[in-house]
PDB file as gemmi writes it, atoms N, CA and C in Angstrom:
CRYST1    1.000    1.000    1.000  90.00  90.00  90.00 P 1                      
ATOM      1  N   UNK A   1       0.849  -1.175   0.000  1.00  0.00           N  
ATOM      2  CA  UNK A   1       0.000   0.000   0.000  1.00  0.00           C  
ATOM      3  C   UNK A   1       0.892   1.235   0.000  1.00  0.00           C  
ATOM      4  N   UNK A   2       0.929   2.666  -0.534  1.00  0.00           N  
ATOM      5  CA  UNK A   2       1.136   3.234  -1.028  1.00  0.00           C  
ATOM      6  C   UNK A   2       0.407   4.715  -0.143  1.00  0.00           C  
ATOM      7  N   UNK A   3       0.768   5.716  -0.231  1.00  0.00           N  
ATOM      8  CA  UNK A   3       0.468   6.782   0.014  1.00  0.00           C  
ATOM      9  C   UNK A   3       1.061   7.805  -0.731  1.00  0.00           C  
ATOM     10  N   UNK A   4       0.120   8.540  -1.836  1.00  0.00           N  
ATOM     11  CA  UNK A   4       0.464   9.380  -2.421  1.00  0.00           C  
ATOM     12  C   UNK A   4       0.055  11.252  -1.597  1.00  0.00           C  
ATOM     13  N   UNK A   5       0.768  11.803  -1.833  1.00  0.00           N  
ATOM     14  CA  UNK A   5       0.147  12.828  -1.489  1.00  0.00           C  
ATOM     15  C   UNK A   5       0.719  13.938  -2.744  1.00  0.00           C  
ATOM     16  N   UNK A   6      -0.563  14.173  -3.699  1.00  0.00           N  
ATOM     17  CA  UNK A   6      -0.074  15.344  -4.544  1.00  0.00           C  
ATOM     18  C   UNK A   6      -0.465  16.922  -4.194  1.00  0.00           C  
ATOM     19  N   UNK A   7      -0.142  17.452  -4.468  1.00  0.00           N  
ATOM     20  CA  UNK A   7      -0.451  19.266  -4.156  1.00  0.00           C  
ATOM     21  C   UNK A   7      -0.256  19.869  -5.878  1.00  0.00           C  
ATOM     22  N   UNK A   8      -2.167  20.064  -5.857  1.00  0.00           N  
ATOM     23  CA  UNK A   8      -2.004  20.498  -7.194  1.00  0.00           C  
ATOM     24  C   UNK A   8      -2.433  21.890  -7.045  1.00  0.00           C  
ATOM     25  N   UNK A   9      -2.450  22.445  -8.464  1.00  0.00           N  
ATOM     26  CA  UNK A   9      -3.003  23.849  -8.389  1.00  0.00           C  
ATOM     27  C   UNK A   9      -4.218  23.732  -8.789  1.00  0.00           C  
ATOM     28  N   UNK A  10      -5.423  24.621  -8.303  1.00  0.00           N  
ATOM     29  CA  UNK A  10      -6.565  24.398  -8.193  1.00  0.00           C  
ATOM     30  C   UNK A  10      -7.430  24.589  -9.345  1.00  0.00           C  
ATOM     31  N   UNK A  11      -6.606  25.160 -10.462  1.00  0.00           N  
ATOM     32  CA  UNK A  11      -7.525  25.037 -12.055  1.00  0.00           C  
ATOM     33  C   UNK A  11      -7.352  23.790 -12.080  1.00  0.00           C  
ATOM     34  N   UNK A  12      -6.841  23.008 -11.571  1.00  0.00           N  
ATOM     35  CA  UNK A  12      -6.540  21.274 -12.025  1.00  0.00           C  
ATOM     36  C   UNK A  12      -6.824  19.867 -11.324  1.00  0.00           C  
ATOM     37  N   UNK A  13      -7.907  20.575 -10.231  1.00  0.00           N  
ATOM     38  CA  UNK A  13      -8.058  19.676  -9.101  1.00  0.00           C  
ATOM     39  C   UNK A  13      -9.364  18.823 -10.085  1.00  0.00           C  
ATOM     40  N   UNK A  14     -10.391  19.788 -10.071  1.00  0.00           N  
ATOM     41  CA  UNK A  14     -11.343  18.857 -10.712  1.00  0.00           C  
ATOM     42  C   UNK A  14     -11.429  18.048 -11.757  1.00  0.00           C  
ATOM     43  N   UNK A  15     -10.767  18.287 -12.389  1.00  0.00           N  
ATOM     44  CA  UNK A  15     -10.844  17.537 -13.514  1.00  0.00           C  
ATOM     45  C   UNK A  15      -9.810  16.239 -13.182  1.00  0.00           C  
ATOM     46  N   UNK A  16      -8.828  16.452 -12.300  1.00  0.00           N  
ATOM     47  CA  UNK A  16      -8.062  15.226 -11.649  1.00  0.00           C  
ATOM     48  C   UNK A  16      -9.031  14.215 -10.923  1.00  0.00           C  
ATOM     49  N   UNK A  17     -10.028  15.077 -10.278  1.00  0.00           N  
ATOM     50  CA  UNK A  17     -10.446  14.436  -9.831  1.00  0.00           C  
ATOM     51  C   UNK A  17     -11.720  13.697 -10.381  1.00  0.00           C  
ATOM     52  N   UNK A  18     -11.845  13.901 -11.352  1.00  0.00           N  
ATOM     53  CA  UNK A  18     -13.207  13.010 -12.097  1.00  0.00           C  
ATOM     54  C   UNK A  18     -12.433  11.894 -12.581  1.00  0.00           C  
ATOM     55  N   UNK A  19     -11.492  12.578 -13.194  1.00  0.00           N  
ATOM     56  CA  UNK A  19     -10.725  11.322 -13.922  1.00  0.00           C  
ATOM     57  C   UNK A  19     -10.212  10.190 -12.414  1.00  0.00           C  
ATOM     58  N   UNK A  20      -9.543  10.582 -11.528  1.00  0.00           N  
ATOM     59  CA  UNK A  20      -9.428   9.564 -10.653  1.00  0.00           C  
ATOM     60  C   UNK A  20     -10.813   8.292  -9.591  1.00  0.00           C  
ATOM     61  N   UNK A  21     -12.097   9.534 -10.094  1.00  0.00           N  
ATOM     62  CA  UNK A  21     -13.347   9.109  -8.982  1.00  0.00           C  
ATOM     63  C   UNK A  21     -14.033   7.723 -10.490  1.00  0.00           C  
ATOM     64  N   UNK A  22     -13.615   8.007 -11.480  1.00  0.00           N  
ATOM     65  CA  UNK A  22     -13.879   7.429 -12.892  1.00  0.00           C  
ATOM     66  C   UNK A  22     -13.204   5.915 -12.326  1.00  0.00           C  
ATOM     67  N   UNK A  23     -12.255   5.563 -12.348  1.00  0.00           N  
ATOM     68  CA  UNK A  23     -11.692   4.861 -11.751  1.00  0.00           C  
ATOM     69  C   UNK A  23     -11.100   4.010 -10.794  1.00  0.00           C  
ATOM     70  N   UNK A  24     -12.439   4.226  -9.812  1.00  0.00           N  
ATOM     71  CA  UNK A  24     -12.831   4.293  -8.737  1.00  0.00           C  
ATOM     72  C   UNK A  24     -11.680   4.330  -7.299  1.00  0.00           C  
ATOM     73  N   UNK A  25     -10.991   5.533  -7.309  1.00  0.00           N  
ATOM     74  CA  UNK A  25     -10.244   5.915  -6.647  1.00  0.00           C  
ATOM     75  C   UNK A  25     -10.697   6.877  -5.995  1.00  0.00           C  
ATOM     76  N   UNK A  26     -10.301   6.956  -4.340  1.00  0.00           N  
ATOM     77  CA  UNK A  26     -10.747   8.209  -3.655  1.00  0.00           C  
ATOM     78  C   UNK A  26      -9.818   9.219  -3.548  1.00  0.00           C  
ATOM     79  N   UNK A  27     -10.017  10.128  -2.720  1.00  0.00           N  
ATOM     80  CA  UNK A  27      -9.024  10.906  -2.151  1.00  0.00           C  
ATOM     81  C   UNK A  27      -9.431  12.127  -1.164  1.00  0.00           C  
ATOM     82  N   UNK A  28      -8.791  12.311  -0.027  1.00  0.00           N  
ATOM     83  CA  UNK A  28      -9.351  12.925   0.280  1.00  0.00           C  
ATOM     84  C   UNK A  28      -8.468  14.706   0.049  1.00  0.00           C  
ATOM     85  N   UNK A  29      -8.890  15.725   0.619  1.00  0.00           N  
ATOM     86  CA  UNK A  29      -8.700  17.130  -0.631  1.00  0.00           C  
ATOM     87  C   UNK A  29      -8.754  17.733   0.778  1.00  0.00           C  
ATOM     88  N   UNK A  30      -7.210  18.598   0.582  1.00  0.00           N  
ATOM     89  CA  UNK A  30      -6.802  19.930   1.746  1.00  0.00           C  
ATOM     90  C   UNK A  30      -6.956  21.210   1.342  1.00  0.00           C  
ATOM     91  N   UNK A  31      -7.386  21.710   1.490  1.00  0.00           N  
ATOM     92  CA  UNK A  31      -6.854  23.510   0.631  1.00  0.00           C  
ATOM     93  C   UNK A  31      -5.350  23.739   1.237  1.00  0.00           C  
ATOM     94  N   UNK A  32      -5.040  23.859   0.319  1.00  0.00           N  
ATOM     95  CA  UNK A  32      -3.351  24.401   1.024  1.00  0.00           C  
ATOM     96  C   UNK A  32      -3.051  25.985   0.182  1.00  0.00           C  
ATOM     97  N   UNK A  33      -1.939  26.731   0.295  1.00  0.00           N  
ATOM     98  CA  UNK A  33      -1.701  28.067  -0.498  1.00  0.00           C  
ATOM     99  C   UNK A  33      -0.205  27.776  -0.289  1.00  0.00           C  
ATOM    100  N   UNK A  34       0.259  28.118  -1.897  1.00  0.00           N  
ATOM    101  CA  UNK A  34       1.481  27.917  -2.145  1.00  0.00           C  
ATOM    102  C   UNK A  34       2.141  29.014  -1.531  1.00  0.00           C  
ATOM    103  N   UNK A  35       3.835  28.755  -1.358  1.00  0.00           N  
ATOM    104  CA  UNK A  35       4.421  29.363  -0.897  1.00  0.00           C  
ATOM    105  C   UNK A  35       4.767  30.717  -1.505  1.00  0.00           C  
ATOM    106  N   UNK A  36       5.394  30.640  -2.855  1.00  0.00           N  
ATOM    107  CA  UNK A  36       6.373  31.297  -3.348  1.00  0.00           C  
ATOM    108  C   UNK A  36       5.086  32.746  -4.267  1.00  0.00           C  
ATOM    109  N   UNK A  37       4.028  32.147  -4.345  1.00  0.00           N  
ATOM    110  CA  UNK A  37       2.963  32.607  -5.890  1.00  0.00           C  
ATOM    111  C   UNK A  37       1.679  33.186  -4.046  1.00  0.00           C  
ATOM    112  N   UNK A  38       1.855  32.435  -3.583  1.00  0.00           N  
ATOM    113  CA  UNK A  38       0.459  32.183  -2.429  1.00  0.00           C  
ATOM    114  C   UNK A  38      -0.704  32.079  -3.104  1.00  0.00           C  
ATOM    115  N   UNK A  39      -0.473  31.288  -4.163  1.00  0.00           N  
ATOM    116  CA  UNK A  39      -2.004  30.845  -5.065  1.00  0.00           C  
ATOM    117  C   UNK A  39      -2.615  29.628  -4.168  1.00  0.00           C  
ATOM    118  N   UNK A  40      -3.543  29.869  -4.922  1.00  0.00           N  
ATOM    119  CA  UNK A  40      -4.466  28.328  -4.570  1.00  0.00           C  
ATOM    120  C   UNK A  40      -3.966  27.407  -5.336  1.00  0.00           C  
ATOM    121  N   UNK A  41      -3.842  26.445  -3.559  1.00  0.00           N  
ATOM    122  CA  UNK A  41      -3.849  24.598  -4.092  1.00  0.00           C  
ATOM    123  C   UNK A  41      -4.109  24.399  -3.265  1.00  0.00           C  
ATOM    124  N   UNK A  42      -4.555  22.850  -3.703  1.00  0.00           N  
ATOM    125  CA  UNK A  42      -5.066  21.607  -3.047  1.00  0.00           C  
ATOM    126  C   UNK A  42      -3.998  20.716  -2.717  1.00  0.00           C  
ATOM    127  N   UNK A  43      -4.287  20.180  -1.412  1.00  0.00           N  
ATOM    128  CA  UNK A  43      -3.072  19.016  -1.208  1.00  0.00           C  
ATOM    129  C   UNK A  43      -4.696  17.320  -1.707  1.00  0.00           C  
ATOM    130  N   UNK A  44      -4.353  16.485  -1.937  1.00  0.00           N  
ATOM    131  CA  UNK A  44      -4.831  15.397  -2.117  1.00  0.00           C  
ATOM    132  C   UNK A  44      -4.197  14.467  -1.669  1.00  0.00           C  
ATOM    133  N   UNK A  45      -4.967  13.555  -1.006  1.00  0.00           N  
ATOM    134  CA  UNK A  45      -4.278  12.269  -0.358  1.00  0.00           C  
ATOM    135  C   UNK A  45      -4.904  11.113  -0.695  1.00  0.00           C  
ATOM    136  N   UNK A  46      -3.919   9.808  -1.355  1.00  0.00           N  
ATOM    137  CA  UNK A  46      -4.505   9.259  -2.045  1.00  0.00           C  
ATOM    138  C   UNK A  46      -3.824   7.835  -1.358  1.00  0.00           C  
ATOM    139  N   UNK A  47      -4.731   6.844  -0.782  1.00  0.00           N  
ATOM    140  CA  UNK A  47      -4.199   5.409  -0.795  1.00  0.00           C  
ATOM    141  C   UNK A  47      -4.194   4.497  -1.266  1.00  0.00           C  
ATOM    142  N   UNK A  48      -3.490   3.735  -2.381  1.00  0.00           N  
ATOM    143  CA  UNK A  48      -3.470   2.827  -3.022  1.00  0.00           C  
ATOM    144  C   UNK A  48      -2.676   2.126  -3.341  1.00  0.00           C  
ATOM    145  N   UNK A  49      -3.040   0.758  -3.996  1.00  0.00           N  
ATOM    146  CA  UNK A  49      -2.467  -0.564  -4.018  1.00  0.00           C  
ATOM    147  C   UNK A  49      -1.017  -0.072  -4.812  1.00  0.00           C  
ATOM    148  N   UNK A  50      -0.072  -0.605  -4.464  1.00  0.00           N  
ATOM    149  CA  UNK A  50       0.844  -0.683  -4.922  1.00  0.00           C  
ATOM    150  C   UNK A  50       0.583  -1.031  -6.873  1.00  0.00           C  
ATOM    151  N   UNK A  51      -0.489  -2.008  -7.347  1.00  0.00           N  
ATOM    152  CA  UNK A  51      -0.357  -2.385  -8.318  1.00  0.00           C  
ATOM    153  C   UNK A  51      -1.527  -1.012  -9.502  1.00  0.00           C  
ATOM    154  N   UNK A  52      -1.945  -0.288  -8.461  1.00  0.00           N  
ATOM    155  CA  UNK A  52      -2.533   0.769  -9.028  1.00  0.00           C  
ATOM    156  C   UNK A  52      -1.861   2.267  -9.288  1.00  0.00           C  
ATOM    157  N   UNK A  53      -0.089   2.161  -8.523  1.00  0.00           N  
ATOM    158  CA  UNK A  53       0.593   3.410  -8.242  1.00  0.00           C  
ATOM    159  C   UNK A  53       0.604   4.292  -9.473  1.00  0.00           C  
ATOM    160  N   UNK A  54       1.185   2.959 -10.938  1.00  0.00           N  
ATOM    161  CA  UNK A  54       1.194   3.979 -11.875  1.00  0.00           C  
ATOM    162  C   UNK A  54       0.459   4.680 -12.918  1.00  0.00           C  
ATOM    163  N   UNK A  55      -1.003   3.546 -12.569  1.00  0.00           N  
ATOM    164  CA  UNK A  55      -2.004   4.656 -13.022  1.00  0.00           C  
ATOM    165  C   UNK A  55      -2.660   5.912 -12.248  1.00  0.00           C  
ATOM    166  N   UNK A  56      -2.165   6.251 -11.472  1.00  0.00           N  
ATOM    167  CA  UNK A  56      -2.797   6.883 -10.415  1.00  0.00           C  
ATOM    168  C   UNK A  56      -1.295   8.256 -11.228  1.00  0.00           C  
ATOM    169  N   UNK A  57      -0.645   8.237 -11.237  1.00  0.00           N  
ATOM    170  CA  UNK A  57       0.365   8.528 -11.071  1.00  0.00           C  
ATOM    171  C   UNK A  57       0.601   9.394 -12.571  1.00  0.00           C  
ATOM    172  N   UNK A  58       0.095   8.512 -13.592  1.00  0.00           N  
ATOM    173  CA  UNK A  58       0.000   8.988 -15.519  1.00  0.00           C  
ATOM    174  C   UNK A  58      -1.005   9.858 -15.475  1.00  0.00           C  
ATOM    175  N   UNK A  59      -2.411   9.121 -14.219  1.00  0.00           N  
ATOM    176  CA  UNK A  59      -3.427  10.677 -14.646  1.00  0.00           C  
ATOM    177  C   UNK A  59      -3.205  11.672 -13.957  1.00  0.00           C  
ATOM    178  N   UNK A  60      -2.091  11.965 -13.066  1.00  0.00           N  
ATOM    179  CA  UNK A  60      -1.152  13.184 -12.496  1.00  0.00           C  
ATOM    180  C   UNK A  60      -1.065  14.288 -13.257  1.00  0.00           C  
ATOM    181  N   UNK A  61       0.112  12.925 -14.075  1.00  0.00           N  
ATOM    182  CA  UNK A  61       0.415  13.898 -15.278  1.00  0.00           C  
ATOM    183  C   UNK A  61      -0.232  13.850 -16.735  1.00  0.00           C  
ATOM    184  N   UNK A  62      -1.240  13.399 -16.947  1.00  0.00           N  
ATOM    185  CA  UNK A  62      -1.798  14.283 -17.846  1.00  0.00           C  
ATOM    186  C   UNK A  62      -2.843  14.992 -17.467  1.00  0.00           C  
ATOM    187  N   UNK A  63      -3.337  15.288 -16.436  1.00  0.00           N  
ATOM    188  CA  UNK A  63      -4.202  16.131 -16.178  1.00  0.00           C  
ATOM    189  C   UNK A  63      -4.192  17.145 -15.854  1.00  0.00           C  
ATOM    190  N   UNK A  64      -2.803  17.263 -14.932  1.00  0.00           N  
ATOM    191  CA  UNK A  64      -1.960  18.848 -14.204  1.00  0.00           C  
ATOM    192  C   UNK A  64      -1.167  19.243 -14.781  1.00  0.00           C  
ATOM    193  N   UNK A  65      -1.405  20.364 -15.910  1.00  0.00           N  
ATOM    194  CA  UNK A  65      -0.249  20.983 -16.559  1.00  0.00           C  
ATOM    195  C   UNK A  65       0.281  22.152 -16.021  1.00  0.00           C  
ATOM    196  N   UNK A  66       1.925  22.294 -16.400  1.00  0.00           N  
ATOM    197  CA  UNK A  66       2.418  23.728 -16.586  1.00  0.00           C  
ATOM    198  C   UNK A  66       1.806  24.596 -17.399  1.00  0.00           C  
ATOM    199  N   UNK A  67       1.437  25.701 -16.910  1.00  0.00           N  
ATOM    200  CA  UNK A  67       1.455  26.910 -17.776  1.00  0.00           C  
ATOM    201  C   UNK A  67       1.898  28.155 -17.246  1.00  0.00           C  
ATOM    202  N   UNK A  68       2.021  29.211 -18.088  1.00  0.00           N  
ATOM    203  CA  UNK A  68       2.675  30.502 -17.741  1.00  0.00           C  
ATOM    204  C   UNK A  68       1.407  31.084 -16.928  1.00  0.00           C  
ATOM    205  N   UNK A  69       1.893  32.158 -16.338  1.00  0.00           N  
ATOM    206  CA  UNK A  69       0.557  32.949 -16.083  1.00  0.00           C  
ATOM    207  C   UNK A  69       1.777  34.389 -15.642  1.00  0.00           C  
ATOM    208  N   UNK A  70       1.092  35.467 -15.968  1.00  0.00           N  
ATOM    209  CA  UNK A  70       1.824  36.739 -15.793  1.00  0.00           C  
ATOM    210  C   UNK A  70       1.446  37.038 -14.366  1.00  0.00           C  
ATOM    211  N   UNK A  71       2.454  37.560 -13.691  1.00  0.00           N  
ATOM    212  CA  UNK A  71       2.723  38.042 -12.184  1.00  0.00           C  
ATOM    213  C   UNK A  71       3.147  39.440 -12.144  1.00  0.00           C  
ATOM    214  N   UNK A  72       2.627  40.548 -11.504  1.00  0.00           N  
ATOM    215  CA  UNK A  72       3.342  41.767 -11.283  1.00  0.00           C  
ATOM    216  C   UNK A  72       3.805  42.121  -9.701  1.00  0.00           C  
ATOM    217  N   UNK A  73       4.776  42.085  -9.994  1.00  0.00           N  
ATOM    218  CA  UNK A  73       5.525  42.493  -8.602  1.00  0.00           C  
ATOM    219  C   UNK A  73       5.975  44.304  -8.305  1.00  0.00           C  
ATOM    220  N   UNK A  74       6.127  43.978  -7.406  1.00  0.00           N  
ATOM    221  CA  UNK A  74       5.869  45.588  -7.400  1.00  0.00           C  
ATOM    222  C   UNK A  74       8.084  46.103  -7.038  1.00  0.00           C  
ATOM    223  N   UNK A  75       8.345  46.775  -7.451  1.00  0.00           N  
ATOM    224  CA  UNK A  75       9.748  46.961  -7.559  1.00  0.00           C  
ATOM    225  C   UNK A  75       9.648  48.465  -6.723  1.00  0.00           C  
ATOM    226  N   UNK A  76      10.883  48.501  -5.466  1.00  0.00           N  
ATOM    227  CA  UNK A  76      10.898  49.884  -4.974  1.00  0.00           C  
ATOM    228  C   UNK A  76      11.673  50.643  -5.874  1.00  0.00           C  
ATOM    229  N   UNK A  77      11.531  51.989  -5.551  1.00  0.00           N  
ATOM    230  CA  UNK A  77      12.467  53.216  -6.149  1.00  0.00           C  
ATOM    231  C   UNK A  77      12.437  53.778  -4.929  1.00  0.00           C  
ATOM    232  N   UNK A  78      14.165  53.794  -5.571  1.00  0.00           N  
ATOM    233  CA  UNK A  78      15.242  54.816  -4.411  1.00  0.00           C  
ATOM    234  C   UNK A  78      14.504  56.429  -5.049  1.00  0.00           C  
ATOM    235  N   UNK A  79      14.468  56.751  -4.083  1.00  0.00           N  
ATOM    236  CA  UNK A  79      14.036  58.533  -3.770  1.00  0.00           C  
ATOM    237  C   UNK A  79      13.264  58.392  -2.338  1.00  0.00           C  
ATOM    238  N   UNK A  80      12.900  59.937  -2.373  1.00  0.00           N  
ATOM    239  CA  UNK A  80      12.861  60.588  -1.046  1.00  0.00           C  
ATOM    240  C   UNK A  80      11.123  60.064  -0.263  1.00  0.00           C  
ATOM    241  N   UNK A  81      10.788  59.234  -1.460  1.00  0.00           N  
ATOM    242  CA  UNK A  81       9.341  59.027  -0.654  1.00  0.00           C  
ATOM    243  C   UNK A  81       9.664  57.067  -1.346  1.00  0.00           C  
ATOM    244  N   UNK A  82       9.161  56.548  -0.568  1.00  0.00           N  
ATOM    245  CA  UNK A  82       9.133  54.861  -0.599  1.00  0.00           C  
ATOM    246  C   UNK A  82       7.963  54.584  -1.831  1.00  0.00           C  
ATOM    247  N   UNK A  83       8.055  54.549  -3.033  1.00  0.00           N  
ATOM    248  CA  UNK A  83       7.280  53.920  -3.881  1.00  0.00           C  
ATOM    249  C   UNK A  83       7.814  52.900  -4.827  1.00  0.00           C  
ATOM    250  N   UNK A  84       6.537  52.321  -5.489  1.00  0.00           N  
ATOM    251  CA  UNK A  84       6.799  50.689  -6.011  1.00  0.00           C  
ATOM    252  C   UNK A  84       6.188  51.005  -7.483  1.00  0.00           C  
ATOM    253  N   UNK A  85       6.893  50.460  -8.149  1.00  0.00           N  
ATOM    254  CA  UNK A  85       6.309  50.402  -9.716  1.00  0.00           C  
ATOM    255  C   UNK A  85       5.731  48.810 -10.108  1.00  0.00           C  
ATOM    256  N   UNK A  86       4.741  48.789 -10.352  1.00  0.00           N  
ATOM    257  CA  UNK A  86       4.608  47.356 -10.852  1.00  0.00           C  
ATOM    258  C   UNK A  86       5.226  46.874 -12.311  1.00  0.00           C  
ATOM    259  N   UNK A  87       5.891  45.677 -12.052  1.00  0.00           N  
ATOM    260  CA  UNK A  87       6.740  45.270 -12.917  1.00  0.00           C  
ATOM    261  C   UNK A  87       6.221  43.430 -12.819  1.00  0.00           C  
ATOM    262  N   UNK A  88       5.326  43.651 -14.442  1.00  0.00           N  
ATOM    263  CA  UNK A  88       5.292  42.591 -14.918  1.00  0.00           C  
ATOM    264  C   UNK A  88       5.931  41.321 -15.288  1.00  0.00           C  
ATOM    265  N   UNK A  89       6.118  39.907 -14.610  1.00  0.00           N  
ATOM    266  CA  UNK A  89       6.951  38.810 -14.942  1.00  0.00           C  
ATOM    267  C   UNK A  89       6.181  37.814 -15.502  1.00  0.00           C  
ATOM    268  N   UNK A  90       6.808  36.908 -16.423  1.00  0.00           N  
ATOM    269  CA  UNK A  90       5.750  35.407 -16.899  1.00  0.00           C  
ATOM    270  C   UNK A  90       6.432  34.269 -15.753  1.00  0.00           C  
ATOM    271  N   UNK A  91       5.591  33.953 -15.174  1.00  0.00           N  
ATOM    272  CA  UNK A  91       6.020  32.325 -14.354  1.00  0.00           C  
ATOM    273  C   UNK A  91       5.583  31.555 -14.593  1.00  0.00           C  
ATOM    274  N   UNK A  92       6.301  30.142 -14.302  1.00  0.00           N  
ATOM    275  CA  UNK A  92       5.173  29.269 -14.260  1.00  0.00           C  
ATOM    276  C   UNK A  92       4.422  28.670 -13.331  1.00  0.00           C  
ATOM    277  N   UNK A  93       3.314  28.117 -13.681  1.00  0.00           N  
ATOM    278  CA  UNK A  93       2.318  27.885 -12.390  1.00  0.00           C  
ATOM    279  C   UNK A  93       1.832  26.312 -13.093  1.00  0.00           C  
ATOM    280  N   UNK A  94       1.109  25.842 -11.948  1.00  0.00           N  
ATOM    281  CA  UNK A  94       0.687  24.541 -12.391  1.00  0.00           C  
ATOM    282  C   UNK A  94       1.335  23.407 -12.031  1.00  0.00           C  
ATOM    283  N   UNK A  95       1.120  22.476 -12.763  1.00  0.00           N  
ATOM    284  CA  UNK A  95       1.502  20.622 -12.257  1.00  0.00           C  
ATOM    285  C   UNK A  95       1.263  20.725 -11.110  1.00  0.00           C  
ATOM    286  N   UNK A  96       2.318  19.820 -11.031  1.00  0.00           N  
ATOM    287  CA  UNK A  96       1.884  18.851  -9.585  1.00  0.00           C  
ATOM    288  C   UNK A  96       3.065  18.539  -8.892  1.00  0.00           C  
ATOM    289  N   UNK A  97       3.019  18.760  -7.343  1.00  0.00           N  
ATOM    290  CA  UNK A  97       4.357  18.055  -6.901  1.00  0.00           C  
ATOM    291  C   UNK A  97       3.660  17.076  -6.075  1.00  0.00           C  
ATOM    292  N   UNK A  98       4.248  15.497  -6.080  1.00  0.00           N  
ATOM    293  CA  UNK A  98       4.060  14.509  -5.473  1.00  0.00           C  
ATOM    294  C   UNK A  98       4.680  13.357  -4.794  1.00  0.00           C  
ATOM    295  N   UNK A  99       4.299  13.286  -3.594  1.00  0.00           N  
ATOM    296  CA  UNK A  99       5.455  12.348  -3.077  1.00  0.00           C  
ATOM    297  C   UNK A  99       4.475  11.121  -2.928  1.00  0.00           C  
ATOM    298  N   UNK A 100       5.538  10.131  -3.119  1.00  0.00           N  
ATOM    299  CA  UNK A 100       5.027   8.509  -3.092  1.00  0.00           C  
ATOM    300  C   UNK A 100       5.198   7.892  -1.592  1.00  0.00           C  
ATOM    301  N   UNK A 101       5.021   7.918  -0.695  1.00  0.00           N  
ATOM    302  CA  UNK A 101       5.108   6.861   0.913  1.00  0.00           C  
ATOM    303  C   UNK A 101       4.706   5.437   1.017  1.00  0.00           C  
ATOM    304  N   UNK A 102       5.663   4.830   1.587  1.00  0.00           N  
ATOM    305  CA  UNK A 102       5.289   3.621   2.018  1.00  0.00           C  
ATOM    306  C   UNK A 102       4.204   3.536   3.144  1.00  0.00           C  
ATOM    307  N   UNK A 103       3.136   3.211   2.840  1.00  0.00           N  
ATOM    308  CA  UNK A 103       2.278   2.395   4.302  1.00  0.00           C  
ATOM    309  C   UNK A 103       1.976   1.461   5.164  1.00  0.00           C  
ATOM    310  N   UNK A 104       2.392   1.514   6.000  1.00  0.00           N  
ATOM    311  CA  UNK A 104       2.679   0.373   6.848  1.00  0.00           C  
ATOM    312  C   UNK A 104       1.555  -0.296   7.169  1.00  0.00           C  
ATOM    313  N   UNK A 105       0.423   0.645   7.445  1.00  0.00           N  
ATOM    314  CA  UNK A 105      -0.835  -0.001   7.993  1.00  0.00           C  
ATOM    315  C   UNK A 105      -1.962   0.275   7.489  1.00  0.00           C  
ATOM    316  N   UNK A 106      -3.169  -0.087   7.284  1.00  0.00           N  
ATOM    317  CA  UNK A 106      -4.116   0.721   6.658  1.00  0.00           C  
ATOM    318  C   UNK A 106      -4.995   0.287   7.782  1.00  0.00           C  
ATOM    319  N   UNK A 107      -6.023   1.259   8.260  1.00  0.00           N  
ATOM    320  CA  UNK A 107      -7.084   0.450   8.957  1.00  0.00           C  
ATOM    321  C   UNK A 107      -8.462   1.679   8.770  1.00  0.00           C  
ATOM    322  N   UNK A 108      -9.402   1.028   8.004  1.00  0.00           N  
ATOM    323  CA  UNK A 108     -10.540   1.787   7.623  1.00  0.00           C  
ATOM    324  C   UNK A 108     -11.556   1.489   8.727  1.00  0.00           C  
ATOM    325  N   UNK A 109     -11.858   2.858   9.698  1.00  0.00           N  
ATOM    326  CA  UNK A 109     -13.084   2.483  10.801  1.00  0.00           C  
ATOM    327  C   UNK A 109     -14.332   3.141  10.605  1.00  0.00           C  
TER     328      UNK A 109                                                      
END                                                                             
């Protein structure tokens, strides 16, 4: 048994998740907020058979893509009063980061 836990971004939860409930896989769903962006995501926690890891795992990745999305940050200027210019960047946002765990025990009550 297996413990996945992915943290996706939240344009990409649902549709992960039809495709995984299709297949009759559960999971249960955290709101989490990223660090670096403080966008919305979802953490998902997923337990399954070892012999199900790598389909669980392909509809990851084709369901959670990279894409750009434009960010403006705001940049100070040196002078006599503290102001910020917003200054447009492209990042990327999206996929998925996921870690795989071993489970030692499962016990459903």
């Amino acid at each position: 048994m297996k413990m996945v836990i992915a943290i996706v971004q939240d344009k990409d939860v649902s549709k992960l998740l039809q495709c995984v409930t299709r297949v009759g896989l559960r999971a249960t769903r955290l709101a989490s907020t990223g660090g670096f962006l403080r966008s919305g995501n979802t953490t998902l926690l997923f337990g399954v058979e070892e012999e199900r890891l790598e389909g669980l795992l392909s509809t990851i990745r084709d369901t959670c893509h990279q894409r750009d999305e434009m960010l403006t940050l705001a940049q100070p200027i040196m002078g006599p009063v503290d102001a910020h210019i917003p200054f447009p960047i492209e990042v990327p946002v999206g996929g998925a980061t996921v870690f795989v765990l071993d489970v030692e025990q499962f016990i459903k009550v």
